[in-house]
C-alpha angles and dihedrals in degrees: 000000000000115000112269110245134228096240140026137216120238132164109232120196105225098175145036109243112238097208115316104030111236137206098260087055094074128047126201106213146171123250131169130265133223114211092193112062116204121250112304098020134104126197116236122204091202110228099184123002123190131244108203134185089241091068085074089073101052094054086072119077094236136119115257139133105294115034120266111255108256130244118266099358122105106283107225135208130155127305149158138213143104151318125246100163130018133183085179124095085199084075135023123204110282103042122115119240139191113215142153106245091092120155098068139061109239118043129197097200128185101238105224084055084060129086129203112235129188115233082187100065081039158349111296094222077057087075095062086056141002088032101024130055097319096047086046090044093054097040089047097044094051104037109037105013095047095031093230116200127177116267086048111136097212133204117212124201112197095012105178103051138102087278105029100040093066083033084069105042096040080058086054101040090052094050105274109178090223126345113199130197146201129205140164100249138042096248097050085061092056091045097053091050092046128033092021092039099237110167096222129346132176141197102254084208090066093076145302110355095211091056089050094052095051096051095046087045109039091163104050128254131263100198130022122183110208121215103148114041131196114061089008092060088040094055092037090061089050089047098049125108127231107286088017121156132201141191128235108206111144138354101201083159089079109021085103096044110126089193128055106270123240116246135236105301090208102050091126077079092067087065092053100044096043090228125176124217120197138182120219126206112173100222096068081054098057084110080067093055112089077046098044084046083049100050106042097038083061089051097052096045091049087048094239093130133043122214112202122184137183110221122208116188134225129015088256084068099046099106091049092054080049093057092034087062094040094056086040101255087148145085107206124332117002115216130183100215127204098199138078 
């Protein structure tokens, strides 16, 4: 067990983006730690912490679904690691934890708001995304929010990040007649035909994306997860079949917008088609969750499904990691990791 220290590090954020986030609107800063919780907290020296697409939005001082972070206080996410200090019979020091007070090094966290996790049965970093928000997001938003059935020929935004990229694979896994995916390089397009089994994929900055779609999807597609927005929703809509359904999980194409972005052109087609459009937020799926653990712990043992993650390392890198995301530096789950 390594010596509590006298100070911690924690990523504030001291001003609102305006578009793009930069550097100066984050500080890095030094703040004490107490190495006795109070009753009913546990300290957390953090050992990953997770940077998601969502944490663009609380950055902005609008009302959502989840608060804005707030200016010059400690910004949070999900993380694991590992207690130092408990005043909690629930963990002892020396457990591992997965918690929301993620961005800084030490944590003082309220017990009941932790959650033990096993490093034994995975990776604890697993936790932050194939098996944590991003894997449930994926597994609820295809399977109960889009009402995937086999047979279901399946479009993927973003597909080879932390979400799409299981997306992807749970469609195949489950008996897809064809998934396809989009992504931002052309090796992320091989990779996602070939190690994640995609059936066709494409650069959406290789042309229309509306044009690639049709010609990697001749036939039309049942189910699209959207986690792009903008030109990708305009052309799924043109793509879907009759009765198709699509889920609407994430928009990065416009998080950075500094003017109101412009909707769908086509959405009359919505009325024909009979199409059904659906948001997903992972917390009104938690009953799916000892299923979803069950499920996905089998495919990756079986080696059915591949987990990939970009690791960032050290807390003074953590906004970096954020941007980096944001601009789609990663495959799969990008985690800033404390340790090594």
């Amino acid at each position: 067990m390594s010596e509590i220290p006298a100070v911690s590090r924690e990523w504030h954020l001291v001003r609102r983006p305006q578009g793009w986030p930069v550097a100066e609107d984050f500080a890095l800063r030094e703040v004490p730690v107490d190495a006795e919780p109070a009753a009913g907290r546990i300290l957390v020296r953090n050992l990953h912490m997770s940077v998601d697409p969502y944490m663009r939005g609380r950055m902005n001082d609008v009302k959502s679904y989840i608060p804005p972070f707030q200016l010059d206080k400690p910004m949070d996410g999900g993380a694991v690691g590992e207690v130092v200090a408990s005043a909690d019979e629930r963990f002892a020091v020396g457990d591992h934890v997965l918690h929301g007070l993620g961005w800084r090094e030490y944590a003082d966290v309220d017990a009941k708001h932790a959650t033990a996790v096993d490093a034994s049965l995975a990776p604890l970093s697993a936790y932050l995304g194939v098996l944590g928000m991003p894997g449930l997001t994926a597994y609820a938003g295809l399977f109960e929010v889009a009402s995937f059935k086999e047979g279901d020929s399946v479009f993927v935004s973003g597909a080879a990040g932390a979400v799409g990229s299981l997306v992807g694979q749970f469609a195949k896994i489950k008996g897809a007649s064809r998934v396809i995916g989009s992504a931002g390089s052309g090796e992320k397009v091989t990779l996602l035909t070939g190690k994640y089994g995609f059936d066709a994929a494409f650069n959406y900055k290789s042309g229309p994306v509306a044009e690639q779609l049709k010609e990697a999807a001749p036939e039309g597609i049942d189910v699209y997860f959207d986690n792009v927005g903008g030109d990708h929703l305009e052309a799924a809509i043109s793509s879907l079949n009759v009765h198709g359904r699509a889920t609407l999980c994430g928009a990065i194409a416009q998080y950075n917008a500094t003017e109101p972005v412009p909707g769908p052109r086509n959405l009359a087609l919505v009325i024909g088609k009979r199409l059904r459009l659906q948001g997903v937020l992972v917390g009104d799926h938690a009953g799916l969750q000892p299923q979803f653990v069950q499920d996905v712990a089998g495919w990756l043992r079986s080696g059915q499904l591949v987990a990939d993650e970009t690791v960032v390392r050290g807390v003074e890198n953590a906004t970096e990691a954020f941007l980096g995301m944001l601009r789609g530096d990663n495959t799969g789950k990008m985690i800033v990791s404390f340790t090594g």
